[in-house]
MDTraj code that builds the backbone (N, CA, C; nanometers):
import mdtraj as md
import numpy as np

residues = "UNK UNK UNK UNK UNK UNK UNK UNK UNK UNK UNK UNK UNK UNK UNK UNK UNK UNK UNK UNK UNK UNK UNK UNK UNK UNK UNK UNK UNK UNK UNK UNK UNK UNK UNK UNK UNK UNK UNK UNK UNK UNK UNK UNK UNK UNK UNK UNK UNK UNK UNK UNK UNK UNK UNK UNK UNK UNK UNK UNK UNK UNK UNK UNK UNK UNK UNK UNK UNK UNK UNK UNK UNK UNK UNK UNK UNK UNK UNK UNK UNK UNK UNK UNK UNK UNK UNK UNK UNK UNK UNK UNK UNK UNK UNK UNK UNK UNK UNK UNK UNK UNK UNK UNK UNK UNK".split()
xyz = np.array([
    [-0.1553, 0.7673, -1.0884],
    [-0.1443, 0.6880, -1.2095],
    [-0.0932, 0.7733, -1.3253],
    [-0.0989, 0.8994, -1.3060],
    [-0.0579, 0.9430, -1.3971],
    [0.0671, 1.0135, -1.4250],
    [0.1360, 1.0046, -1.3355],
    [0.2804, 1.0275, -1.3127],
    [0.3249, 0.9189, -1.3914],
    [0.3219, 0.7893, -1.3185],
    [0.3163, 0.6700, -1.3526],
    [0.2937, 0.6045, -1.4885],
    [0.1913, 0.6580, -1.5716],
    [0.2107, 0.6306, -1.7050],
    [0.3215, 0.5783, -1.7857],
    [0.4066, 0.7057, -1.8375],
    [0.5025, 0.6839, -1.9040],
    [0.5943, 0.5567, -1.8751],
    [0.6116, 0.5431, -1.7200],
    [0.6815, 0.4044, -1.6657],
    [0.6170, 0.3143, -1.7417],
    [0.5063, 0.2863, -1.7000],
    [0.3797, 0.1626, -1.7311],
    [0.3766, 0.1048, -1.8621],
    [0.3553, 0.2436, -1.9404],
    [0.3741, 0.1785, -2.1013],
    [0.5643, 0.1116, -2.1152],
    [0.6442, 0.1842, -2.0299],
    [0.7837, 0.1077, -2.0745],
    [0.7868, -0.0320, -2.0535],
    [0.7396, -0.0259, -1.9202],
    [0.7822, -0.1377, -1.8238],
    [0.6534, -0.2857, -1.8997],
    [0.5631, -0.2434, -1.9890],
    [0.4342, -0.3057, -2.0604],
    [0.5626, -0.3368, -2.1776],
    [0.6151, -0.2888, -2.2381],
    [0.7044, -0.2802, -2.3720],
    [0.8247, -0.4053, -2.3073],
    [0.8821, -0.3690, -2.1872],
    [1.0048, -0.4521, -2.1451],
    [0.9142, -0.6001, -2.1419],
    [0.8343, -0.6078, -2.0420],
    [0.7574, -0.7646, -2.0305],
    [0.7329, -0.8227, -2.1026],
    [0.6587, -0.7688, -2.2396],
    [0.6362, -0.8431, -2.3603],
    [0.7549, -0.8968, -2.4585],
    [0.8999, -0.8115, -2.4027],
    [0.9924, -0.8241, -2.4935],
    [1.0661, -0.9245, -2.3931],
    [1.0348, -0.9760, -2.2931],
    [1.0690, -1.0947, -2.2442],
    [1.0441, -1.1864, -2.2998],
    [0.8996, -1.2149, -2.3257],
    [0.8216, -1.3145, -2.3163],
    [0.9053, -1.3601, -2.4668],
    [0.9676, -1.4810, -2.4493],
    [0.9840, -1.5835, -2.5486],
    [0.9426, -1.6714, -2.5589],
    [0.9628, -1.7274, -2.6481],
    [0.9270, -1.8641, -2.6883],
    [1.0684, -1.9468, -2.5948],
    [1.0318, -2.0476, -2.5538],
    [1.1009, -2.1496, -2.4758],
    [1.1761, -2.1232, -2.3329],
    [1.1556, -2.2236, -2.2377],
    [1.1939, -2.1747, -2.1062],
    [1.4118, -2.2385, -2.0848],
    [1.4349, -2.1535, -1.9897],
    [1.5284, -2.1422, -1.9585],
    [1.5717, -2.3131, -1.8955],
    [1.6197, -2.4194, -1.9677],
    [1.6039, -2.5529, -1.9130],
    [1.7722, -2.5972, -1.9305],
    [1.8881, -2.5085, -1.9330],
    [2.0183, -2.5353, -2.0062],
    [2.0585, -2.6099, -1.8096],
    [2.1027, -2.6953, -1.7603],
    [2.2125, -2.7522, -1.6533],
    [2.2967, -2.8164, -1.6729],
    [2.4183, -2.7929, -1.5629],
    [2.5211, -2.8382, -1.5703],
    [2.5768, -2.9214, -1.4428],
    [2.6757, -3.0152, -1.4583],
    [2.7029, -3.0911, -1.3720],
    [2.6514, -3.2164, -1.3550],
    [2.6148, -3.2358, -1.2063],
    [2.6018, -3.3434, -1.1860],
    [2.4236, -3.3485, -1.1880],
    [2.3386, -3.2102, -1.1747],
    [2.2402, -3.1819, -1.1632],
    [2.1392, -3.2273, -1.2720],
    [2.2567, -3.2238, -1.4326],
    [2.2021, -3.2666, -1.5249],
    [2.1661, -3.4165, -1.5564],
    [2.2720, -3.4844, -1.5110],
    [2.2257, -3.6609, -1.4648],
    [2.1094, -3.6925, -1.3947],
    [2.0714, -3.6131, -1.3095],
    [2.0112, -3.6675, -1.2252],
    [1.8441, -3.6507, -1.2502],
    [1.7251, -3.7771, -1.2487],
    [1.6392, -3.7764, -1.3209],
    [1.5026, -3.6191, -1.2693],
    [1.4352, -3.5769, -1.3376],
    [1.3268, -3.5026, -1.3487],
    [1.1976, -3.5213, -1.3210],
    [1.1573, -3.4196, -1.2186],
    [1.0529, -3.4038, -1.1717],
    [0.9876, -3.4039, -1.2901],
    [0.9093, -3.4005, -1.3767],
    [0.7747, -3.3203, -1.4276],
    [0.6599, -3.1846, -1.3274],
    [0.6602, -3.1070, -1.3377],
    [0.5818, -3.0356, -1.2639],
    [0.6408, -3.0069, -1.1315],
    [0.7552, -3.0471, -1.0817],
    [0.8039, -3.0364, -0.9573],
    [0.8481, -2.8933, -0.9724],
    [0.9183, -2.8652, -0.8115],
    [0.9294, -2.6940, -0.7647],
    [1.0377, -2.7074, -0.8581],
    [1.1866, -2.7984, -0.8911],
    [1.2899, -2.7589, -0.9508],
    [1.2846, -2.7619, -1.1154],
    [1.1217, -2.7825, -1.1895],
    [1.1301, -2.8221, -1.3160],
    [1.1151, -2.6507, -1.3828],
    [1.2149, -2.6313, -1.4792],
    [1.2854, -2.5482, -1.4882],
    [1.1266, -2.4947, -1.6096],
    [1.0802, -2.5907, -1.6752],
    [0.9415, -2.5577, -1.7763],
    [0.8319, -2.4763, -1.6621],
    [0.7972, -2.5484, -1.5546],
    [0.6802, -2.5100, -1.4361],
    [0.7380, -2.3954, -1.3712],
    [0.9198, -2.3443, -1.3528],
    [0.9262, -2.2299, -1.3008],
    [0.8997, -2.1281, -1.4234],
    [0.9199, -2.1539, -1.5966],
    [0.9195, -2.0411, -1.6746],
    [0.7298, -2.0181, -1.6908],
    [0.6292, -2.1072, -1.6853],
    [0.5229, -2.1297, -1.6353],
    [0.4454, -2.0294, -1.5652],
    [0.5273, -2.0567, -1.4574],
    [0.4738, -1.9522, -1.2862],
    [0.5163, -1.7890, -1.3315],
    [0.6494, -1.7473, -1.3853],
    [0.6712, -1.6606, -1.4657],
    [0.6117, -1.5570, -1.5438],
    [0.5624, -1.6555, -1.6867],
    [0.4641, -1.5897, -1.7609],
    [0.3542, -1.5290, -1.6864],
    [0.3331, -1.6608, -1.6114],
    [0.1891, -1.5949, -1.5609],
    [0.1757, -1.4853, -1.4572],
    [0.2462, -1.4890, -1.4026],
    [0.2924, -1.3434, -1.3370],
    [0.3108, -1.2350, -1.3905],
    [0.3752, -1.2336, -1.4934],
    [0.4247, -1.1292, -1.5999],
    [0.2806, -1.1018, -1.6582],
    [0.1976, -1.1812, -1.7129],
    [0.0895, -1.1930, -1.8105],
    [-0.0201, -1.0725, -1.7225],
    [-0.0059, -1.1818, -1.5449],
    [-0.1255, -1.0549, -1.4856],
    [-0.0703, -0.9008, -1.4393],
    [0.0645, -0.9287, -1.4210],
    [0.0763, -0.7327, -1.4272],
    [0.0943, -0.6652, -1.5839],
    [0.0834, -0.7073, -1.6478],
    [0.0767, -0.6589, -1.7686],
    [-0.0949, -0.5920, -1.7777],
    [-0.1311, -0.6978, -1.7157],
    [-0.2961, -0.7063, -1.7451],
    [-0.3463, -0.5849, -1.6460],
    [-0.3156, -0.5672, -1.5387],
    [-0.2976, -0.4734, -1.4440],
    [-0.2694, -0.3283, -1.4570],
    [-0.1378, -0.3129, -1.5427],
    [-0.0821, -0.2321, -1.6146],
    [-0.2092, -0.1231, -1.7008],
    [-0.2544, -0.2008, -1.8000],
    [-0.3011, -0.1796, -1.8832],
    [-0.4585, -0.1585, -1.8251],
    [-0.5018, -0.2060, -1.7759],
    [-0.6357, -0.1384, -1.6588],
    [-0.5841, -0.0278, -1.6594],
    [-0.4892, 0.0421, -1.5637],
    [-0.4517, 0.1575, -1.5179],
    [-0.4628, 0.2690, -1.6094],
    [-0.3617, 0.2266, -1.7634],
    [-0.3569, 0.3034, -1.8580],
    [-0.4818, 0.3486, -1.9160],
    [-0.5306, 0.2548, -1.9525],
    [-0.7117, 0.2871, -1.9811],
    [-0.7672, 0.3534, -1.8833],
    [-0.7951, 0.3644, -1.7604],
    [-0.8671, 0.4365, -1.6684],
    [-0.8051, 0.5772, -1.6496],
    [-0.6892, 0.6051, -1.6867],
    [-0.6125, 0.7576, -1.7160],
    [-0.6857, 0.7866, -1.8431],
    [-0.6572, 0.6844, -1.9616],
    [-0.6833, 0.7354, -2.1134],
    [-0.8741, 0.7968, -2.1025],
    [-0.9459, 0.6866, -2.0316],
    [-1.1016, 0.7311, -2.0351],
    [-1.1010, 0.9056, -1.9854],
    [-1.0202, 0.9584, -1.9168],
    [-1.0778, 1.0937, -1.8081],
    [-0.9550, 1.1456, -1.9014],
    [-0.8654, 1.1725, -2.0095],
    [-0.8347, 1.2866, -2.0845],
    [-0.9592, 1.3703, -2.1579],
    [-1.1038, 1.3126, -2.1910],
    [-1.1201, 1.4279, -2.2313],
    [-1.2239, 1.5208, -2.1162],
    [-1.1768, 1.5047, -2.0009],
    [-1.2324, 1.5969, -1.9305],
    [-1.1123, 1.6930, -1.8764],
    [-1.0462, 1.7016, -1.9384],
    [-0.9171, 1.8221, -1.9247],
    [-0.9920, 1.9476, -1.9982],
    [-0.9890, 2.0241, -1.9432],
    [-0.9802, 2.1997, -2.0170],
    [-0.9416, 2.2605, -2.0244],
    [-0.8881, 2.3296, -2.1600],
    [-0.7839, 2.4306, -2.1574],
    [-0.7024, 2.3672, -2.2149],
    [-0.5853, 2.4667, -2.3104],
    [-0.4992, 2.4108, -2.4028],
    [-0.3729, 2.4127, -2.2818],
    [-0.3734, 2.4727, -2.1673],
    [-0.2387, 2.5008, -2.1092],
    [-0.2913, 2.3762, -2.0155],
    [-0.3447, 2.2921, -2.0102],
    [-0.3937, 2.2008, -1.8816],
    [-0.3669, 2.0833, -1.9605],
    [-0.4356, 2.0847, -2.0928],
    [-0.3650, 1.9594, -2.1786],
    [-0.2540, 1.9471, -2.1988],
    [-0.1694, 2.0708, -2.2339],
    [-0.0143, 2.0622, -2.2605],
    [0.0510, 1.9824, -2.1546],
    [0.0174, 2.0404, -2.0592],
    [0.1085, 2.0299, -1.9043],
    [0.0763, 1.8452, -1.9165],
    [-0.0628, 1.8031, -1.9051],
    [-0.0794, 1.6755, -1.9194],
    [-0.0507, 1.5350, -2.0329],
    [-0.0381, 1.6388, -2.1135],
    [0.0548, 1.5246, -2.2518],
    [0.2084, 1.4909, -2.1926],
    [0.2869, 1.6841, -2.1449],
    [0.4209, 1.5988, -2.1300],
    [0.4484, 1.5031, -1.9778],
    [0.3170, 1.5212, -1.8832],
    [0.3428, 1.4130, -1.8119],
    [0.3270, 1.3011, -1.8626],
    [0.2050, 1.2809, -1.9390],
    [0.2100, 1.1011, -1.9656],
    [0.3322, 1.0939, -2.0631],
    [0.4110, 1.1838, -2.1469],
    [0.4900, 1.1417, -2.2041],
    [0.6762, 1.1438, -2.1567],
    [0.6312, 1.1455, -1.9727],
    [0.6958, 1.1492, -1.8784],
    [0.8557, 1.2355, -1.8624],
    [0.7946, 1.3500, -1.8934],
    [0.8812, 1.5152, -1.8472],
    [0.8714, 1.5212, -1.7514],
    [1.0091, 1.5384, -1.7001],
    [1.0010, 1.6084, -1.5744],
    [0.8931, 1.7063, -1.4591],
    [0.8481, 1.7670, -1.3861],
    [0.7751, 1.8122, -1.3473],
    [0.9369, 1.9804, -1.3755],
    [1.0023, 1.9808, -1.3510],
    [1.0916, 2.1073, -1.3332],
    [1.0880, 2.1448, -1.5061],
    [1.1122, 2.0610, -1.5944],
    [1.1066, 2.0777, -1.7030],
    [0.9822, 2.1844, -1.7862],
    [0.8791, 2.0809, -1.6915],
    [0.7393, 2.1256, -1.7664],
    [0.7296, 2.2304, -1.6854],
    [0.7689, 2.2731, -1.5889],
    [0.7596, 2.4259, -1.5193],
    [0.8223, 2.5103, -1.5871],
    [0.9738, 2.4588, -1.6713],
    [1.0608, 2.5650, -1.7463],
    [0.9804, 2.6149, -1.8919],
    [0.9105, 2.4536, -1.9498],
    [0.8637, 2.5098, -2.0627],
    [0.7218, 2.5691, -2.0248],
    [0.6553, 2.5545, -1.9344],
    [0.5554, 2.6232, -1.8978],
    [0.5182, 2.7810, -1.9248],
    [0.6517, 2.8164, -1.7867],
    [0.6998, 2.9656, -1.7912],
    [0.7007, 3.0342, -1.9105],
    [0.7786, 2.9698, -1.9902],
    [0.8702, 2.9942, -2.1466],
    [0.6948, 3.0185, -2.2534],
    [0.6136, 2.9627, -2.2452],
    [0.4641, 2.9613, -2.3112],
    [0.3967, 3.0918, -2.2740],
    [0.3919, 3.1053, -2.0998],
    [0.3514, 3.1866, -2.0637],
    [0.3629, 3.3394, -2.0843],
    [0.5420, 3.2892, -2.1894],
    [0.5846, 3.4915, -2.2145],
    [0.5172, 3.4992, -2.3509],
])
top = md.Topology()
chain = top.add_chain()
for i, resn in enumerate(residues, 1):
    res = top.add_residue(resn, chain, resSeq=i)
    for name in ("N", "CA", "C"):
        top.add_atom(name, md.element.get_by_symbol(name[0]), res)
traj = md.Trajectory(xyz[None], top)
């Protein structure tokens, strides 16, 4: 999960910046004549619906995860154990944080 972080909070940032107001209901053709389910598999409101709510519980999911990393930072010790662990959640490379590691260490 903690590799994973930095993704989590993006991919938490992208979902919410989905979520609009009003569902995707624009057709064309002959599809548009033709009369409407309410609640049916092709009603374009009940697929943006099924959507949210999908989106809503990995968000919700998401954010479990993040909290259960955030609770166990303060059992880190050591300023070189925290470092190393900030620029993972703030998702550095692992080769990176070895270069600036080294580079601390002189």
């Amino acid at each position: 999960m903690i590799t994973d972080y930095h993704w989590m909070v993006n991919a938490i940032k992208e979902i919410r910046s989905e979520m609009v107001i009003g569902a995707k209901t624009a057709q064309y053709g002959i599809k548009a004549t033709l009369p409407k389910v309410a609640g049916g598999v092709g009603d374009p409101n009940m697929q943006e619906a099924i959507r949210r709510s999908k989106n809503i519980k990995r968000v919700a999911e998401y954010e479990k995860k993040l909290l259960e990393v955030q609770k166990l930072l303060d059992k880190v010790s050591g300023d070189r154990e925290l470092y190393v662990l900030n620029w993972v959640l703030d998702g550095y490379s692992m080769p990176w944080i070895g270069k600036v590691g080294a580079f601390l260490r002189q």
